[in-house]
PDB file of N, CA, C and O in Angstrom:
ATOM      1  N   UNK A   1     -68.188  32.261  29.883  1.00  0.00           N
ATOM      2  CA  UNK A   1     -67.704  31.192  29.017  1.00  0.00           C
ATOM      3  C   UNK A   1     -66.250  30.861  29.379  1.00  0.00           C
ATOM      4  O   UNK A   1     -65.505  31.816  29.599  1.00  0.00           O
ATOM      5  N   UNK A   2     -65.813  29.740  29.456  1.00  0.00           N
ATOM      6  CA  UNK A   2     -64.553  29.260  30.046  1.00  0.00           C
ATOM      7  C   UNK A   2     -63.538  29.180  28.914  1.00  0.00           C
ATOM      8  O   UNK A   2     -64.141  28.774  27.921  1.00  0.00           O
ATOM      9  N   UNK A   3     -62.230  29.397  28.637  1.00  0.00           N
ATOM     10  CA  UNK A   3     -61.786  29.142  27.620  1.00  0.00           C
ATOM     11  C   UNK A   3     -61.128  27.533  27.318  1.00  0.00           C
ATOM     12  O   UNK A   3     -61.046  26.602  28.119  1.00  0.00           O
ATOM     13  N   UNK A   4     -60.755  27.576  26.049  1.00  0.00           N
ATOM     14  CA  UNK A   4     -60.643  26.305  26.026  1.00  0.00           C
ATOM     15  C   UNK A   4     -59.056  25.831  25.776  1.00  0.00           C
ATOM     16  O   UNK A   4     -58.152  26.423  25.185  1.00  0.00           O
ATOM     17  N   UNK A   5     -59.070  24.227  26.617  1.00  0.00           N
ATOM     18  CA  UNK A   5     -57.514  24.731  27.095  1.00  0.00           C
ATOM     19  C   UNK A   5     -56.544  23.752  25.899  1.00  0.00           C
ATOM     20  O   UNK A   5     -56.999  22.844  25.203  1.00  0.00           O
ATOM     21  N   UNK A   6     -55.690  24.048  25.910  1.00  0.00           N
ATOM     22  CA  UNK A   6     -54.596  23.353  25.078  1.00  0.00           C
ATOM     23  C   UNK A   6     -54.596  21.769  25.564  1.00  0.00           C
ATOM     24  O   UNK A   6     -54.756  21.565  26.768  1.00  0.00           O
ATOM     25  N   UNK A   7     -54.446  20.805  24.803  1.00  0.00           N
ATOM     26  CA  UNK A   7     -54.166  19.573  24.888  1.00  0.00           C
ATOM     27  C   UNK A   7     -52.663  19.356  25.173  1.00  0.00           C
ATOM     28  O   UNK A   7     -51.835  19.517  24.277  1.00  0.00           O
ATOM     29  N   UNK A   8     -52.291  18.962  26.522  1.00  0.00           N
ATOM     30  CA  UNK A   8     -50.620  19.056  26.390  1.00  0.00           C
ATOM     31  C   UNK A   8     -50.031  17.754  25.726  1.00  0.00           C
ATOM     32  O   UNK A   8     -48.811  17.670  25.583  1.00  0.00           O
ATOM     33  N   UNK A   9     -51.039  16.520  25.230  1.00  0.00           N
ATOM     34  CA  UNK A   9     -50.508  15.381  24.981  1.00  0.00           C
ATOM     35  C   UNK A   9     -50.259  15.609  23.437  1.00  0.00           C
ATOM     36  O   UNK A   9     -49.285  15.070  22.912  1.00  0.00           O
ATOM     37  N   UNK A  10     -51.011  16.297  22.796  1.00  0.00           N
ATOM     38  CA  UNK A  10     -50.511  16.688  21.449  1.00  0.00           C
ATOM     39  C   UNK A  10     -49.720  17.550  21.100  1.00  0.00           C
ATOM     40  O   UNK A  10     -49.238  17.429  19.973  1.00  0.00           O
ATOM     41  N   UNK A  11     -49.297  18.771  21.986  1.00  0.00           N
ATOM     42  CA  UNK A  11     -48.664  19.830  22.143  1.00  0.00           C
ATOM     43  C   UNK A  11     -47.358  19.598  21.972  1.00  0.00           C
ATOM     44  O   UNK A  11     -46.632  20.280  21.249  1.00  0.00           O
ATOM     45  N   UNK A  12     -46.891  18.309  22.842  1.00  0.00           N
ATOM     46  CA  UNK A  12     -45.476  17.750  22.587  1.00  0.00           C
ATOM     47  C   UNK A  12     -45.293  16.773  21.377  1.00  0.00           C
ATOM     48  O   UNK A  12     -44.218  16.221  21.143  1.00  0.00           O
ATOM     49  N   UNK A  13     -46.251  16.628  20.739  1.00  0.00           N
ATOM     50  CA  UNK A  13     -45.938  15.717  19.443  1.00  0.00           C
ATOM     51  C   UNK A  13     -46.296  16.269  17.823  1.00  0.00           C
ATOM     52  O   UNK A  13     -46.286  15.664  16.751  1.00  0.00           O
ATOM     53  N   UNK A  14     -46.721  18.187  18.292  1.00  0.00           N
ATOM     54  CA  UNK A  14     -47.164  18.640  16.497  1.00  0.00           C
ATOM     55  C   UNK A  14     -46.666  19.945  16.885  1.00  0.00           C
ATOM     56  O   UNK A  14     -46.756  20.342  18.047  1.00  0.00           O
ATOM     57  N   UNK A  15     -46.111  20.668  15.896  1.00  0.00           N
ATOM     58  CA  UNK A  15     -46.313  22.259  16.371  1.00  0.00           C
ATOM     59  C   UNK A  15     -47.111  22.546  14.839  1.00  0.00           C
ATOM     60  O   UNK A  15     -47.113  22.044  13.715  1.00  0.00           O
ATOM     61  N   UNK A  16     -47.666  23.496  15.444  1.00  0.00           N
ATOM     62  CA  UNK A  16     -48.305  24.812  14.611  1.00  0.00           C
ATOM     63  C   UNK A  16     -47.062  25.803  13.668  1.00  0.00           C
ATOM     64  O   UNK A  16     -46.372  26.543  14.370  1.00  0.00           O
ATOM     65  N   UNK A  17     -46.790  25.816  12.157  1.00  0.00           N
ATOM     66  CA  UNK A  17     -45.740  26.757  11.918  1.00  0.00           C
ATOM     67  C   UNK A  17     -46.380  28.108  11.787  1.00  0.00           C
ATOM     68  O   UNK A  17     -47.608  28.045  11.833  1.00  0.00           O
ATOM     69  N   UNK A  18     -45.912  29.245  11.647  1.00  0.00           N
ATOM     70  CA  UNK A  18     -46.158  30.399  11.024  1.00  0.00           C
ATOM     71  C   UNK A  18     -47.470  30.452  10.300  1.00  0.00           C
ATOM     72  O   UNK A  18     -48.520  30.815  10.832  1.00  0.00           O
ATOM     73  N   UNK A  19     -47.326  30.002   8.842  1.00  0.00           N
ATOM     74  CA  UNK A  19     -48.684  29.830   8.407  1.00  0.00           C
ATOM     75  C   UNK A  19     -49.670  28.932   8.885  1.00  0.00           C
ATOM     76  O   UNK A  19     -50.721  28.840   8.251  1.00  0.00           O
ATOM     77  N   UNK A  20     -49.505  28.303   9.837  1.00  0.00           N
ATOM     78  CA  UNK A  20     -50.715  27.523  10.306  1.00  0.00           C
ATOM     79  C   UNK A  20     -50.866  26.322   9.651  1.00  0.00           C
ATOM     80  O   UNK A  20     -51.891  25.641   9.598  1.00  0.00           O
ATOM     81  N   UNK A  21     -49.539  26.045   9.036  1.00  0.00           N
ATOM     82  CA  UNK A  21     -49.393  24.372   8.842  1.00  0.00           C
ATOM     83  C   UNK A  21     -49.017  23.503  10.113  1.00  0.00           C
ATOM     84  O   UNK A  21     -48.555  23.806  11.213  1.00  0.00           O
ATOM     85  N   UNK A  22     -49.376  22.367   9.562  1.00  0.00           N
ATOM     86  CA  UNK A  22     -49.154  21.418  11.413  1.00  0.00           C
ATOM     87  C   UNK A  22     -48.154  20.610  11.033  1.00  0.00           C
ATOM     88  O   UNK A  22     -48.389  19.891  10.063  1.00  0.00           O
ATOM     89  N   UNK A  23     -47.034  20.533  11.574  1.00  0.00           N
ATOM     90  CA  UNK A  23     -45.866  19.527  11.480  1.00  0.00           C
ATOM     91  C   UNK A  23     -45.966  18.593  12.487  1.00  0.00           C
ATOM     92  O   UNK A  23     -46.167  18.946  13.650  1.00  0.00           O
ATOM     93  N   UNK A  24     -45.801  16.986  12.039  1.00  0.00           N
ATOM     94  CA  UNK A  24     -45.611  15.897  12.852  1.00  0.00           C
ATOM     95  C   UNK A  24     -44.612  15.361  12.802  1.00  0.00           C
ATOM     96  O   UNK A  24     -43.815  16.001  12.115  1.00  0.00           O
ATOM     97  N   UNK A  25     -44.047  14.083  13.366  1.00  0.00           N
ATOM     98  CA  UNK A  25     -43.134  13.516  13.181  1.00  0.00           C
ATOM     99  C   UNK A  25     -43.593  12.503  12.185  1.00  0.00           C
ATOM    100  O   UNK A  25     -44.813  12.359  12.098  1.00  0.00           O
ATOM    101  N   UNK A  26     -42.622  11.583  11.215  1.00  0.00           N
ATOM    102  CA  UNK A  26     -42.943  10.536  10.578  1.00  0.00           C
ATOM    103  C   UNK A  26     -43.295   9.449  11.279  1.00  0.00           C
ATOM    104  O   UNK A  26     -43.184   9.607  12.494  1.00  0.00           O
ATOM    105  N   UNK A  27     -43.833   7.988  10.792  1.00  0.00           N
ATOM    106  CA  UNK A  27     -43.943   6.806  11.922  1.00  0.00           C
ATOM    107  C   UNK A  27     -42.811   6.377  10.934  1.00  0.00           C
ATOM    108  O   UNK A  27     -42.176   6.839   9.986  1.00  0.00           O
ATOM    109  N   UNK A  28     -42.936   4.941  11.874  1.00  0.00           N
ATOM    110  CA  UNK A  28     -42.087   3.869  11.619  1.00  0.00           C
ATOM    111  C   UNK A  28     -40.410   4.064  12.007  1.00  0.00           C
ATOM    112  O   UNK A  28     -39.487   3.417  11.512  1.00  0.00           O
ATOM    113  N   UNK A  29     -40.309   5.112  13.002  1.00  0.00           N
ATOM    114  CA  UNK A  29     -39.010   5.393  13.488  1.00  0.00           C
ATOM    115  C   UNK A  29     -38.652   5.345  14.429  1.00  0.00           C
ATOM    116  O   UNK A  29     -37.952   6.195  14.979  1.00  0.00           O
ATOM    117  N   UNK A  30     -39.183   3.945  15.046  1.00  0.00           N
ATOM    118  CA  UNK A  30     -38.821   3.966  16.729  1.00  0.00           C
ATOM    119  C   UNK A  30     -37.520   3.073  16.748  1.00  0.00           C
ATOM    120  O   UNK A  30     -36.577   3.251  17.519  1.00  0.00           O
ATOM    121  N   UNK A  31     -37.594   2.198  15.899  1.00  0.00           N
ATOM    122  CA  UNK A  31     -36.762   1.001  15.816  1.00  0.00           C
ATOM    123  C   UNK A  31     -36.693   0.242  15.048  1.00  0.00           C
ATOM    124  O   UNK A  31     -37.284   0.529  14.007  1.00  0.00           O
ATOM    125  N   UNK A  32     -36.053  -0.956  15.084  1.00  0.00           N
ATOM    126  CA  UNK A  32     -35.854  -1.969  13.669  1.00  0.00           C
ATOM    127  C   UNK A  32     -35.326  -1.142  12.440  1.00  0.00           C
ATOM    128  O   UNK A  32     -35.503  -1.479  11.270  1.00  0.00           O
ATOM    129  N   UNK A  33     -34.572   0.119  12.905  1.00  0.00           N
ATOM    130  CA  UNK A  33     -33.977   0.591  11.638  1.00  0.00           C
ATOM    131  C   UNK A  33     -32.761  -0.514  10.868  1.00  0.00           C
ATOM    132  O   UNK A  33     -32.434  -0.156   9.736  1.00  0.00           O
ATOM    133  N   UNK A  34     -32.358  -1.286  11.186  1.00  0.00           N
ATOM    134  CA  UNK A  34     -31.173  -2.188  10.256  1.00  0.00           C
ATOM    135  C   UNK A  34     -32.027  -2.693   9.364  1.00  0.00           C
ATOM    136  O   UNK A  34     -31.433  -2.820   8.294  1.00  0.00           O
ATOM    137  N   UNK A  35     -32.977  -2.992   9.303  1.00  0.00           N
ATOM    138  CA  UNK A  35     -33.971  -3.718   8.362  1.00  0.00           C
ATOM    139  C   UNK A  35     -34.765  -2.916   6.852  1.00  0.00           C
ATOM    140  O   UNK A  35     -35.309  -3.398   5.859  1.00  0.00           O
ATOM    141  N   UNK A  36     -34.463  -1.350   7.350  1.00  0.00           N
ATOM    142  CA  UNK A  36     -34.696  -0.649   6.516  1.00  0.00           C
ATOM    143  C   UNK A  36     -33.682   0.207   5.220  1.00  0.00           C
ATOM    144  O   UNK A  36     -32.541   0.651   5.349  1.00  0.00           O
ATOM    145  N   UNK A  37     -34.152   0.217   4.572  1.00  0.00           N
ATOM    146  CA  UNK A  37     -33.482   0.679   3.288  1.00  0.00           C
ATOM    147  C   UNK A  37     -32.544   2.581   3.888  1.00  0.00           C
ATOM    148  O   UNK A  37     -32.802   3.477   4.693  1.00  0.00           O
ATOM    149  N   UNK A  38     -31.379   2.253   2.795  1.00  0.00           N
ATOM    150  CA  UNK A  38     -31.328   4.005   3.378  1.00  0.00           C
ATOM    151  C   UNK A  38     -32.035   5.075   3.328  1.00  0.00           C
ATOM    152  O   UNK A  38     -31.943   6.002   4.133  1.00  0.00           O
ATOM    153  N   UNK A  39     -32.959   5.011   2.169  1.00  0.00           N
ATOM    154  CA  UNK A  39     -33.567   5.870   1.550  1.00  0.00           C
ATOM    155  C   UNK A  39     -34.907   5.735   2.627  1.00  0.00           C
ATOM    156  O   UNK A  39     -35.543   6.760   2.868  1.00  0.00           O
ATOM    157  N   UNK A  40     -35.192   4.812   3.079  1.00  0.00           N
ATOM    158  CA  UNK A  40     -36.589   5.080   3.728  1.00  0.00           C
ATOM    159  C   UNK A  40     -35.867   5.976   5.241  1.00  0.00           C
ATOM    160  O   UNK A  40     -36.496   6.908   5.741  1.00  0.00           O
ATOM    161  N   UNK A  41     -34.756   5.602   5.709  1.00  0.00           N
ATOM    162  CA  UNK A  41     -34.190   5.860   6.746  1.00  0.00           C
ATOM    163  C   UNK A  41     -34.510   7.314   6.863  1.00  0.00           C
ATOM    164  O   UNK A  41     -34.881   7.805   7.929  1.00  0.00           O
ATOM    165  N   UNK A  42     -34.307   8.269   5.332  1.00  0.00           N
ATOM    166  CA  UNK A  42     -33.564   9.100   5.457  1.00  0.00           C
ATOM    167  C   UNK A  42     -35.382   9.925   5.154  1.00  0.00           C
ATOM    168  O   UNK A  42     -35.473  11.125   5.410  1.00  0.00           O
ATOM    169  N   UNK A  43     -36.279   9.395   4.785  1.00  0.00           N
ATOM    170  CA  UNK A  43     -37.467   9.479   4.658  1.00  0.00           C
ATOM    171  C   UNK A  43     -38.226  10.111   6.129  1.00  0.00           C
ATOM    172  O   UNK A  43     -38.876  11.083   6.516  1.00  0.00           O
ATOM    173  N   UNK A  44     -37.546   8.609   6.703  1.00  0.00           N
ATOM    174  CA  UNK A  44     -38.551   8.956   8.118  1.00  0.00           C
ATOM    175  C   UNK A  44     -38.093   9.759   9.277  1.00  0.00           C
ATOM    176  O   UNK A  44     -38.736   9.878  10.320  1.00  0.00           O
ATOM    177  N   UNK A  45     -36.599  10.467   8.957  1.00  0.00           N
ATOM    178  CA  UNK A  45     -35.771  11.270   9.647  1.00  0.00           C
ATOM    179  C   UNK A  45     -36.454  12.525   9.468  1.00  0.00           C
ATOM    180  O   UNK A  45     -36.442  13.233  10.475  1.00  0.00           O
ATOM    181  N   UNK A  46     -37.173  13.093   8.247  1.00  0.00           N
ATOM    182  CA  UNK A  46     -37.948  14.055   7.881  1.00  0.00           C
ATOM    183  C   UNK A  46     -39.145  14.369   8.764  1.00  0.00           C
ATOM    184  O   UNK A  46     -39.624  13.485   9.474  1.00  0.00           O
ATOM    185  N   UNK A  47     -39.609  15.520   8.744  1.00  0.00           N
ATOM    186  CA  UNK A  47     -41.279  16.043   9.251  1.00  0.00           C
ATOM    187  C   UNK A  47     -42.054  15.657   7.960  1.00  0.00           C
ATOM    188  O   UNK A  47     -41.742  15.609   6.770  1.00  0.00           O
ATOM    189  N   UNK A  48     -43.463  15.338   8.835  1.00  0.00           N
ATOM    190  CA  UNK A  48     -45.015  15.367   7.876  1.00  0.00           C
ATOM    191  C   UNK A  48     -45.835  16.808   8.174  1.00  0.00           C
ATOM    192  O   UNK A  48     -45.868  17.478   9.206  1.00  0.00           O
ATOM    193  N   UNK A  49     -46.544  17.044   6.748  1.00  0.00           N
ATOM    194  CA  UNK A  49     -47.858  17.796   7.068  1.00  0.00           C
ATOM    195  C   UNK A  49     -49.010  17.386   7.288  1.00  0.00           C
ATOM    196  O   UNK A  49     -49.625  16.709   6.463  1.00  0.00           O
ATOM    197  N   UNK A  50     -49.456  17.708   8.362  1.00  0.00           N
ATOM    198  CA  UNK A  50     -51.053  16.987   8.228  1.00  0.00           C
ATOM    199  C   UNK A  50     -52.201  18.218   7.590  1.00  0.00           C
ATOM    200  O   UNK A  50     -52.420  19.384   7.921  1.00  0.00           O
ATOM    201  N   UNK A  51     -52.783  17.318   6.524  1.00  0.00           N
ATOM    202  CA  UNK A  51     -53.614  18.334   5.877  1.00  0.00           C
ATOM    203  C   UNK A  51     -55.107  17.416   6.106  1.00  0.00           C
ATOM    204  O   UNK A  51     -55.262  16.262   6.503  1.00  0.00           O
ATOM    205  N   UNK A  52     -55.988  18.336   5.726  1.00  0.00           N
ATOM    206  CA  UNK A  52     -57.645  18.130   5.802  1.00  0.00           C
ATOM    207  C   UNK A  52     -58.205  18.196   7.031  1.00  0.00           C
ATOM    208  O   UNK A  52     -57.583  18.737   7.945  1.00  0.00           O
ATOM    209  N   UNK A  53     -59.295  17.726   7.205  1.00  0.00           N
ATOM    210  CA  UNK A  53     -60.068  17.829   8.532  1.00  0.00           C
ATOM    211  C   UNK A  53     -59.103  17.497   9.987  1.00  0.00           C
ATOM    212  O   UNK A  53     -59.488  17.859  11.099  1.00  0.00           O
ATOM    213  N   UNK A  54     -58.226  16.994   9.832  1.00  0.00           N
ATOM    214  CA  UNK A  54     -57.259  16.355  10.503  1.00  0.00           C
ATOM    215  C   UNK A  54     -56.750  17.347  11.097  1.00  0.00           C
ATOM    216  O   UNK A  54     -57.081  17.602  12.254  1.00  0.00           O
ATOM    217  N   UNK A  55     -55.726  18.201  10.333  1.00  0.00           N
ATOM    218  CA  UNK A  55     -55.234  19.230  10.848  1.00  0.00           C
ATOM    219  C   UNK A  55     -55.992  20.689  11.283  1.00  0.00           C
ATOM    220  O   UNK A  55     -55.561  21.622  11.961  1.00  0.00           O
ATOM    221  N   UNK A  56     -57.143  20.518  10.690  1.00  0.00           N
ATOM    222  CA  UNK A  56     -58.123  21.632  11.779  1.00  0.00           C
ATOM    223  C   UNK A  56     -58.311  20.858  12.799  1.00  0.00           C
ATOM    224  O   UNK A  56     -57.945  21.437  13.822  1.00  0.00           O
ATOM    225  N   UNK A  57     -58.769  19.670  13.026  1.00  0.00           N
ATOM    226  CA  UNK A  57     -58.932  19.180  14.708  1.00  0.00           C
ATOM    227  C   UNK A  57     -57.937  19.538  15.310  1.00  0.00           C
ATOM    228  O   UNK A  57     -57.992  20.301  16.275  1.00  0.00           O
ATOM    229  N   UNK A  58     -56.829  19.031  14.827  1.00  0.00           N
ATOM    230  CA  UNK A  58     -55.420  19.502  15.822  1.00  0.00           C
ATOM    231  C   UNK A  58     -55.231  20.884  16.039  1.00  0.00           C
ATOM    232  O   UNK A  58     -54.691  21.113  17.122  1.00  0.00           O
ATOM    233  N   UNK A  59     -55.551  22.064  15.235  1.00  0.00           N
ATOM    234  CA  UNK A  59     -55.257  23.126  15.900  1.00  0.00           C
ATOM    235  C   UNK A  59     -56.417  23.936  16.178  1.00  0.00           C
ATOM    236  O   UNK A  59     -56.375  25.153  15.995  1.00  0.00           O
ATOM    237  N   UNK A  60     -57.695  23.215  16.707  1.00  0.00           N
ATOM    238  CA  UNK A  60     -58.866  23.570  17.686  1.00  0.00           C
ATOM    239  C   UNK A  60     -58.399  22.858  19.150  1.00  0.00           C
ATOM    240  O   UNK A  60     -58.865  23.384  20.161  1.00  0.00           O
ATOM    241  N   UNK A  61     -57.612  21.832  19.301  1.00  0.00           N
ATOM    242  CA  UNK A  61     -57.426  21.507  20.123  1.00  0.00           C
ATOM    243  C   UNK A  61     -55.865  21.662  20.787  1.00  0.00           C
ATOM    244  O   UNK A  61     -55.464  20.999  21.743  1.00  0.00           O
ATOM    245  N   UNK A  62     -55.224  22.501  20.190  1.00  0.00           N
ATOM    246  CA  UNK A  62     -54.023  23.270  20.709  1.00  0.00           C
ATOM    247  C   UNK A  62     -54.452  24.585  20.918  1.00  0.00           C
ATOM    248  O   UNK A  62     -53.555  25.383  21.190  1.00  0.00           O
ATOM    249  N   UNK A  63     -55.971  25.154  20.840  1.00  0.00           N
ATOM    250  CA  UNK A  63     -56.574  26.253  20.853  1.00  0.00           C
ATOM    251  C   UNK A  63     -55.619  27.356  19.902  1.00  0.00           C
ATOM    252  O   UNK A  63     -55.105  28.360  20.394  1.00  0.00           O
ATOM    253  N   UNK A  64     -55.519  27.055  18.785  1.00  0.00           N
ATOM    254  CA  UNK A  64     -54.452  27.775  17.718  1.00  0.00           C
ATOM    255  C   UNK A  64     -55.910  28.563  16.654  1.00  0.00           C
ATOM    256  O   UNK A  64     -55.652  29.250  15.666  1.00  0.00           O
TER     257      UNK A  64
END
C-alpha cells in the first residue's frame, strides 16, 4: 500500500494547530483596502477556523 502524500498547494495556505484545529487566512485581503472600514481591516488581518466536513478533508489531505 503506498502512502498518501501531502498536498503542497494547501500546505502553504492552512496549518494544522496542536489540537487539530485548521487555521486559514481570512478573504477579502488582497486589496482595495482604502475602501474598507477599520474594523473590517482589522477583521481580515486575523486567522479563520475551518470547522465541519471541510476541515476533515483538509487534514486527510495534508495526511494529518
Amino acid at each position: 500500500m503506498l502512502k498518501q502524500k501531502t498536498h503542497k498547494g494547501l500546505s502553504k495556505r492552512v496549518k494544522v494547530t496542536g489540537t487539530g484545529k485548521v487555521k486559514r487566512k481570512c478573504c477579502n485581503g488582497g486589496h482595495l483596502m482604502s475602501g474598507k472600514s477599520a474594523k473590517k481591516r482589522r477583521i481580515i488581518r486575523g486567522d479563520a477556523i475551518v470547522v465541519g466536513k471541510r476541515a476533515k478533508s483538509i487534514r486527510l489531505a495534508l495526511d494529518r
